[in-house]
PyMOL CGO cylinders between C-alpha atoms (Angstrom):
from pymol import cmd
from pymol.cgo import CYLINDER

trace = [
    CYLINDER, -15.47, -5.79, 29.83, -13.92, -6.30, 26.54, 0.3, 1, 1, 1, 1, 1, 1,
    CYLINDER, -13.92, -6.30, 26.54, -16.39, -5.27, 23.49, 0.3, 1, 1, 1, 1, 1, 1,
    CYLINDER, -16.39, -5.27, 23.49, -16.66, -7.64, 20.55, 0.3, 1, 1, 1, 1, 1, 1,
    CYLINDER, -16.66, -7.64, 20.55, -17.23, -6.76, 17.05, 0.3, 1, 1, 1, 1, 1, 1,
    CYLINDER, -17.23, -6.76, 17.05, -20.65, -7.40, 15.80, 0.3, 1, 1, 1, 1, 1, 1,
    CYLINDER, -20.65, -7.40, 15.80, -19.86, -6.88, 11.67, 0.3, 1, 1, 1, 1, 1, 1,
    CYLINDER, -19.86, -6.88, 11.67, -21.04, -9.96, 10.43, 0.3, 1, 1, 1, 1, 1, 1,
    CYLINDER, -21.04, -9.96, 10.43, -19.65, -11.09, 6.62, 0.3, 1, 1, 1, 1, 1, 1,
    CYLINDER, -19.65, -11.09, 6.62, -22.46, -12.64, 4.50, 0.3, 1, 1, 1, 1, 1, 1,
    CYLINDER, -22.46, -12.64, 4.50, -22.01, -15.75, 2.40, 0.3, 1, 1, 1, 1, 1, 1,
    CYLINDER, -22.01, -15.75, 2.40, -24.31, -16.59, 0.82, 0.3, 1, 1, 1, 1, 1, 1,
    CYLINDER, -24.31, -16.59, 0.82, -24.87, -18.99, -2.00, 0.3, 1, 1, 1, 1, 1, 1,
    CYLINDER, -24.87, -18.99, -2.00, -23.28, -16.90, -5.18, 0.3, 1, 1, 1, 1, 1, 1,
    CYLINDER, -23.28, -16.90, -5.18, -25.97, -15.84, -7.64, 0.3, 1, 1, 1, 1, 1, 1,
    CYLINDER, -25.97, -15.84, -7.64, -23.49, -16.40, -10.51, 0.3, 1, 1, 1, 1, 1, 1,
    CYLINDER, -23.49, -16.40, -10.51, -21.38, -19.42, -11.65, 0.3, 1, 1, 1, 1, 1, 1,
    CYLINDER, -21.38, -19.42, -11.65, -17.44, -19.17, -12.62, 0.3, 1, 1, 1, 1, 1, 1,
    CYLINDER, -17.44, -19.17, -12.62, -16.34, -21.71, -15.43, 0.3, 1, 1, 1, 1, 1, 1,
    CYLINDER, -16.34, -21.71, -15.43, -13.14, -23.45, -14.84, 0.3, 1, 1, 1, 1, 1, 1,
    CYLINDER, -13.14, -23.45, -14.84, -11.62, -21.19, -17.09, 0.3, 1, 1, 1, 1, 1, 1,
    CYLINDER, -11.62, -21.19, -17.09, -12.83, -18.07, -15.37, 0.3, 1, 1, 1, 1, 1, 1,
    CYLINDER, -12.83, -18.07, -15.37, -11.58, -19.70, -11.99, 0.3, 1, 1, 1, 1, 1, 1,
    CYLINDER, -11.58, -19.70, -11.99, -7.85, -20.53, -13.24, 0.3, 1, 1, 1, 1, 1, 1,
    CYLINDER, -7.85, -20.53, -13.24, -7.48, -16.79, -14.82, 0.3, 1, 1, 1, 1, 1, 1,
    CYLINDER, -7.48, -16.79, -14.82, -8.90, -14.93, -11.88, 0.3, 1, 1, 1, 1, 1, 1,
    CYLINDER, -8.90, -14.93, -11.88, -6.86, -17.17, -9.14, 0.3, 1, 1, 1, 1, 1, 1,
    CYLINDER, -6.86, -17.17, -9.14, -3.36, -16.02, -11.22, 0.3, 1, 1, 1, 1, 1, 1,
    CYLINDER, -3.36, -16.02, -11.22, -4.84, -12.20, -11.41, 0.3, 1, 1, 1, 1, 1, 1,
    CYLINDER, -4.84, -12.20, -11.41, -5.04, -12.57, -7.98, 0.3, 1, 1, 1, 1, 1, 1,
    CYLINDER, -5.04, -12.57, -7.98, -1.45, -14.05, -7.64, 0.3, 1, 1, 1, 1, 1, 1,
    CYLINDER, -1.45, -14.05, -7.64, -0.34, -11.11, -10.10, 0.3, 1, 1, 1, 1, 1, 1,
    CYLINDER, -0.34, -11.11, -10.10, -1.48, -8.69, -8.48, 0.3, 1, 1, 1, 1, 1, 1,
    CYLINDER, -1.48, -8.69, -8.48, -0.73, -9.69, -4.64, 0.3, 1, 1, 1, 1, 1, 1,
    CYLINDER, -0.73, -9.69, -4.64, -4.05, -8.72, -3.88, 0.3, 1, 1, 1, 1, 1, 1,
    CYLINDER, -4.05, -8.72, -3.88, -4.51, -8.83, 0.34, 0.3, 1, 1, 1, 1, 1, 1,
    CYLINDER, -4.51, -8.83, 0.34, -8.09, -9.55, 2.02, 0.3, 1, 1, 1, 1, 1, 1,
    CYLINDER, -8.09, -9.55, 2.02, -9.13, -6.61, 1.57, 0.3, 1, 1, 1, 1, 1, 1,
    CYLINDER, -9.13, -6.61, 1.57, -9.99, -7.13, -2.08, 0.3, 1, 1, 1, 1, 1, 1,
    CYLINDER, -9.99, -7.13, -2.08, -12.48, -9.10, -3.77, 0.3, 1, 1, 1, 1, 1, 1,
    CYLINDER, -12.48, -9.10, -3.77, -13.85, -9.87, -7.11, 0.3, 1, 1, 1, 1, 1, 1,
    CYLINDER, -13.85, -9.87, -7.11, -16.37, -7.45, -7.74, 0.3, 1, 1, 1, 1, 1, 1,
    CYLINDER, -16.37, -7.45, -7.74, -19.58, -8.23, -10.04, 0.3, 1, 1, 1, 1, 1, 1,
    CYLINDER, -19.58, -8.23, -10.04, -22.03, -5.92, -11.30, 0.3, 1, 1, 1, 1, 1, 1,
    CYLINDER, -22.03, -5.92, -11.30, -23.50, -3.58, -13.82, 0.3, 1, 1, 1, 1, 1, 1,
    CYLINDER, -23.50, -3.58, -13.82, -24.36, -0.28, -14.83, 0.3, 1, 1, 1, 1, 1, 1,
    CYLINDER, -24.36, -0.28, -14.83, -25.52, 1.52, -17.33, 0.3, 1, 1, 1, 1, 1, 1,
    CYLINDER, -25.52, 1.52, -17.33, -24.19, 2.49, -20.67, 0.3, 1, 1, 1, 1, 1, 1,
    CYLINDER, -24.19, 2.49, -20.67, -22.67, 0.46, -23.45, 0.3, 1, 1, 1, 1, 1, 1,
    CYLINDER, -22.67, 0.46, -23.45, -24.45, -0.19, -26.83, 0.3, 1, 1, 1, 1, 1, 1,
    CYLINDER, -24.45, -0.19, -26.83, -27.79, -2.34, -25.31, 0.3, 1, 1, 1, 1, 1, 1,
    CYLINDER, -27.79, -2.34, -25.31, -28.26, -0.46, -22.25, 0.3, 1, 1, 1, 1, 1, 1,
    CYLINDER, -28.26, -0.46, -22.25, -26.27, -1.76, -19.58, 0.3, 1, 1, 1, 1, 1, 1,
    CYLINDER, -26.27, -1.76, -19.58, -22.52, -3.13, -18.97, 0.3, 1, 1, 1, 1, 1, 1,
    CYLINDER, -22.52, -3.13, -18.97, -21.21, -5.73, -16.84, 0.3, 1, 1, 1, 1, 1, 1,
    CYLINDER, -21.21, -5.73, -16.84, -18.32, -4.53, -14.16, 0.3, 1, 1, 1, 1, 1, 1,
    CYLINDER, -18.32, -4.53, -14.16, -15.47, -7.02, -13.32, 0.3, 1, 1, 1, 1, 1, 1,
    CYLINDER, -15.47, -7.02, -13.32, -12.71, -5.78, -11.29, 0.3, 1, 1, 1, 1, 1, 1,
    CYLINDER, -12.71, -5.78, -11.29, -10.83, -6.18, -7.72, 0.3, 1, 1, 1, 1, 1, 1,
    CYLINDER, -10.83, -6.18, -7.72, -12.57, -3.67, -5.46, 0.3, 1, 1, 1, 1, 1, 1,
    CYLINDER, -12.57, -3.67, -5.46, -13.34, -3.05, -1.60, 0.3, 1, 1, 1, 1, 1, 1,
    CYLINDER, -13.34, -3.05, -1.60, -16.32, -4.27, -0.08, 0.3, 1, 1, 1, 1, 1, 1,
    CYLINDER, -16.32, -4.27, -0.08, -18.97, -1.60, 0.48, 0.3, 1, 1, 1, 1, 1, 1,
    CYLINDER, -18.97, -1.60, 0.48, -22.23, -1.36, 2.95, 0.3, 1, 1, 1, 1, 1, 1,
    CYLINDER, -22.23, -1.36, 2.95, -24.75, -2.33, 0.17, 0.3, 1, 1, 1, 1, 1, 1,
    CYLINDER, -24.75, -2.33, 0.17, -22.62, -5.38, -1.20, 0.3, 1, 1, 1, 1, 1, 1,
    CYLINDER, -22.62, -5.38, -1.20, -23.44, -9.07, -0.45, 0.3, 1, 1, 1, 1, 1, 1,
    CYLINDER, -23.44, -9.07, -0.45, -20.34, -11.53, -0.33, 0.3, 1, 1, 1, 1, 1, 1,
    CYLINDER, -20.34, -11.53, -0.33, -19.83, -14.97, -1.66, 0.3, 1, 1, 1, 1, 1, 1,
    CYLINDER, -19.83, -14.97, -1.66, -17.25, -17.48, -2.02, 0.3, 1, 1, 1, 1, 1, 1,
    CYLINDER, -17.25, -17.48, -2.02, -16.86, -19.16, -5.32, 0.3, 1, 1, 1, 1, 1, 1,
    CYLINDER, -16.86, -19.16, -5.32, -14.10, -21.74, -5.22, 0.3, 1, 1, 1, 1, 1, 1,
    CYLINDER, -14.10, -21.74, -5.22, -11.79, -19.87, -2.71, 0.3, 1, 1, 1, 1, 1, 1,
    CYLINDER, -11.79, -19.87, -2.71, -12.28, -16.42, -4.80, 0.3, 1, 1, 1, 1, 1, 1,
    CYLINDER, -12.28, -16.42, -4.80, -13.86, -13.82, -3.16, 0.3, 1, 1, 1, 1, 1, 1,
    CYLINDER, -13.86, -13.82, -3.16, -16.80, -12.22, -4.93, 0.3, 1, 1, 1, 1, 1, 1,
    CYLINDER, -16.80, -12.22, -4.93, -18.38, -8.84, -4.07, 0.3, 1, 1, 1, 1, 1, 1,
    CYLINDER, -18.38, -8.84, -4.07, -21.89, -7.63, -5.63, 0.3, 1, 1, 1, 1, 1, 1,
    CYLINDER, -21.89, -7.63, -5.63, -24.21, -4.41, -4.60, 0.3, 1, 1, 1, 1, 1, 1,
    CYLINDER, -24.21, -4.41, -4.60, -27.35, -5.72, -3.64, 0.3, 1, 1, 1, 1, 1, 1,
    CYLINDER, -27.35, -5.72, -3.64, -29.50, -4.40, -6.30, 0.3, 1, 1, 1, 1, 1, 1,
    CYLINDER, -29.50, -4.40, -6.30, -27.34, -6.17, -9.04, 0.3, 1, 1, 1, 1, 1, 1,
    CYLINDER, -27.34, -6.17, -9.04, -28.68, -9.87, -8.35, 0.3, 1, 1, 1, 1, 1, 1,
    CYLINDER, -28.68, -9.87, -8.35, -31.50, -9.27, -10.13, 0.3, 1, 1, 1, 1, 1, 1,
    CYLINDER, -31.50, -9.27, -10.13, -29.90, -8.76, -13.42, 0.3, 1, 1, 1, 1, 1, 1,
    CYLINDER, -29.90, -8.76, -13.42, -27.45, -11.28, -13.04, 0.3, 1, 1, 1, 1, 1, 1,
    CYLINDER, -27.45, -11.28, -13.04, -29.00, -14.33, -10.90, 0.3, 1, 1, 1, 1, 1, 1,
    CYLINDER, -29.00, -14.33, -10.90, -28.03, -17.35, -12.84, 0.3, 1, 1, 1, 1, 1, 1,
    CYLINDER, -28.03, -17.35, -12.84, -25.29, -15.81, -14.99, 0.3, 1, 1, 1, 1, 1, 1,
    CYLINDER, -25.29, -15.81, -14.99, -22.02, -17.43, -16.06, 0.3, 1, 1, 1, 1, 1, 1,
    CYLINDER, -22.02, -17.43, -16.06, -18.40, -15.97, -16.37, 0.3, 1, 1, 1, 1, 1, 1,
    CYLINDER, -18.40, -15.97, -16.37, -16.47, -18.09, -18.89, 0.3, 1, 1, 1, 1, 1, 1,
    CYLINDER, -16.47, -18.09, -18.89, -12.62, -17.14, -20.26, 0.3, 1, 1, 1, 1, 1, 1,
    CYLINDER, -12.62, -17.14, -20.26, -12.18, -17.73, -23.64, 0.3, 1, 1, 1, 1, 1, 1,
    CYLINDER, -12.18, -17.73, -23.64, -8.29, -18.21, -24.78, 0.3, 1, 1, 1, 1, 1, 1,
    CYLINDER, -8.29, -18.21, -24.78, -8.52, -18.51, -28.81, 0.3, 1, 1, 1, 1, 1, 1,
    CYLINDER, -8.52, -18.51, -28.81, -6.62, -17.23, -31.55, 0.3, 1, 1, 1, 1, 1, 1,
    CYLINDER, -6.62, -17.23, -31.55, -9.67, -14.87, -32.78, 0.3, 1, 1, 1, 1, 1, 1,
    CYLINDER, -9.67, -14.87, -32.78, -10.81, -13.62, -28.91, 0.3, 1, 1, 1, 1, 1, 1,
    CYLINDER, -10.81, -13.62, -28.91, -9.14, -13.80, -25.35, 0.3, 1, 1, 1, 1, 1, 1,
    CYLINDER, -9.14, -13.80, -25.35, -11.05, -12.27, -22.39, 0.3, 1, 1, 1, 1, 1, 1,
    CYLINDER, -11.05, -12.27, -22.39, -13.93, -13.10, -20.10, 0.3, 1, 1, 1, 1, 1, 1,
    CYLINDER, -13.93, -13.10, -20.10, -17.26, -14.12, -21.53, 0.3, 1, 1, 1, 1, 1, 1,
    CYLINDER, -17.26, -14.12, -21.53, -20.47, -12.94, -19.64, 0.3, 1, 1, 1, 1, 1, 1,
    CYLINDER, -20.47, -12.94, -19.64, -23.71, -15.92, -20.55, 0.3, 1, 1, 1, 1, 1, 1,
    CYLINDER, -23.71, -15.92, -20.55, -26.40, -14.41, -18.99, 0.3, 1, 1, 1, 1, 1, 1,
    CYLINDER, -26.40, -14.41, -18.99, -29.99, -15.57, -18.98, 0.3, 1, 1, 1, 1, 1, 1,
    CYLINDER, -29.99, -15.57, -18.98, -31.98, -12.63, -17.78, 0.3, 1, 1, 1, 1, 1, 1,
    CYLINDER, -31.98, -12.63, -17.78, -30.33, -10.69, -20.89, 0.3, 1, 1, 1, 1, 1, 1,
    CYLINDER, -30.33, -10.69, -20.89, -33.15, -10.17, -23.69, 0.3, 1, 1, 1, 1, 1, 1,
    CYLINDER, -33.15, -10.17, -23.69, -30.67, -8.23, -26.05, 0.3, 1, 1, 1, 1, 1, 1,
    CYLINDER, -30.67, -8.23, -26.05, -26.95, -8.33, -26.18, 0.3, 1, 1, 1, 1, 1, 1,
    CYLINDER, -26.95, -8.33, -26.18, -24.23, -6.10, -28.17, 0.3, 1, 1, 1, 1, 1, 1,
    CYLINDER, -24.23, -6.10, -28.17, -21.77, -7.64, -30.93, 0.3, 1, 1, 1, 1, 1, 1,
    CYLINDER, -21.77, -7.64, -30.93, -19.38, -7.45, -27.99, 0.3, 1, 1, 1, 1, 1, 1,
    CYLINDER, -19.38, -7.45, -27.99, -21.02, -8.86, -25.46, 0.3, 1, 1, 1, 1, 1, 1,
    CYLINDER, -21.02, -8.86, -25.46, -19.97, -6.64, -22.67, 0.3, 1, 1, 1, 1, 1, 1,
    CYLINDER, -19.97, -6.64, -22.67, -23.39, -5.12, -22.92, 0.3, 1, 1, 1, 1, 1, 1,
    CYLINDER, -23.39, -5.12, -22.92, -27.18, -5.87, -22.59, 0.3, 1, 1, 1, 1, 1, 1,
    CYLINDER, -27.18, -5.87, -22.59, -30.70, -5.36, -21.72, 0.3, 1, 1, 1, 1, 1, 1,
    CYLINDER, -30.70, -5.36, -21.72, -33.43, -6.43, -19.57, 0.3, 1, 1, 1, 1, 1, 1,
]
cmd.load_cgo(trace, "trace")
């Protein structure tokens, strides 16, 4: 008898929206970096920065306590505990003369840093 492998892969609808900005710069990171299947987009935070906690954005591995979601063809990875500080949140990318990176509009932030790579809750 042949056993089958019961590891299901959860997606779900994504907590978090992408711009179309966000979308086009993390499709040709992808592309850059030949990334296989094995990687995703990982969202989350933790703590530290100037208001308390920081957002994380980066290619990772999934783990056993992340959820999975597909967000026009990008992989996205996120530790359970994390939705509730980012439910509802939008990644922009911002190409300007005066600031070029990812942008983090989050509603469940009561406080952000100057940067805005860090909040509270």
């Amino acid at each position: 008898m042949k056993e089958e492998n019961t590891e299901k892969t959860s997606f779900a609808v994504a907590p978090i929206q992408l711009t179309e900005g966000a979308i086009d710069e993390i499709k040709q990171l992808i592309a850059e970096k030949e990334l296989q299947d094995t990687h995703a987009l990982r969202i989350g935070v933790k703590g530290g920065g100037c208001s308390g906690l920081s957002y994380i954005l980066g290619f990772d591995q999934k783990q056993a306590e992340d959820e999975e979601f597909v967000v026009d063809g990008i992989k996205i990875i996120m530790n359970k505990a994390h939705g509730m500080y980012l439910l509802g949140m939008e990644i922009d990318f911002v190409n300007g003369l005066n600031n070029r990176g990812f942008t983090f509009n989050n509603p469940n932030a009561s406080d952000t840093c100057g940067c805005g790579t860090s909040f509270s809750a």
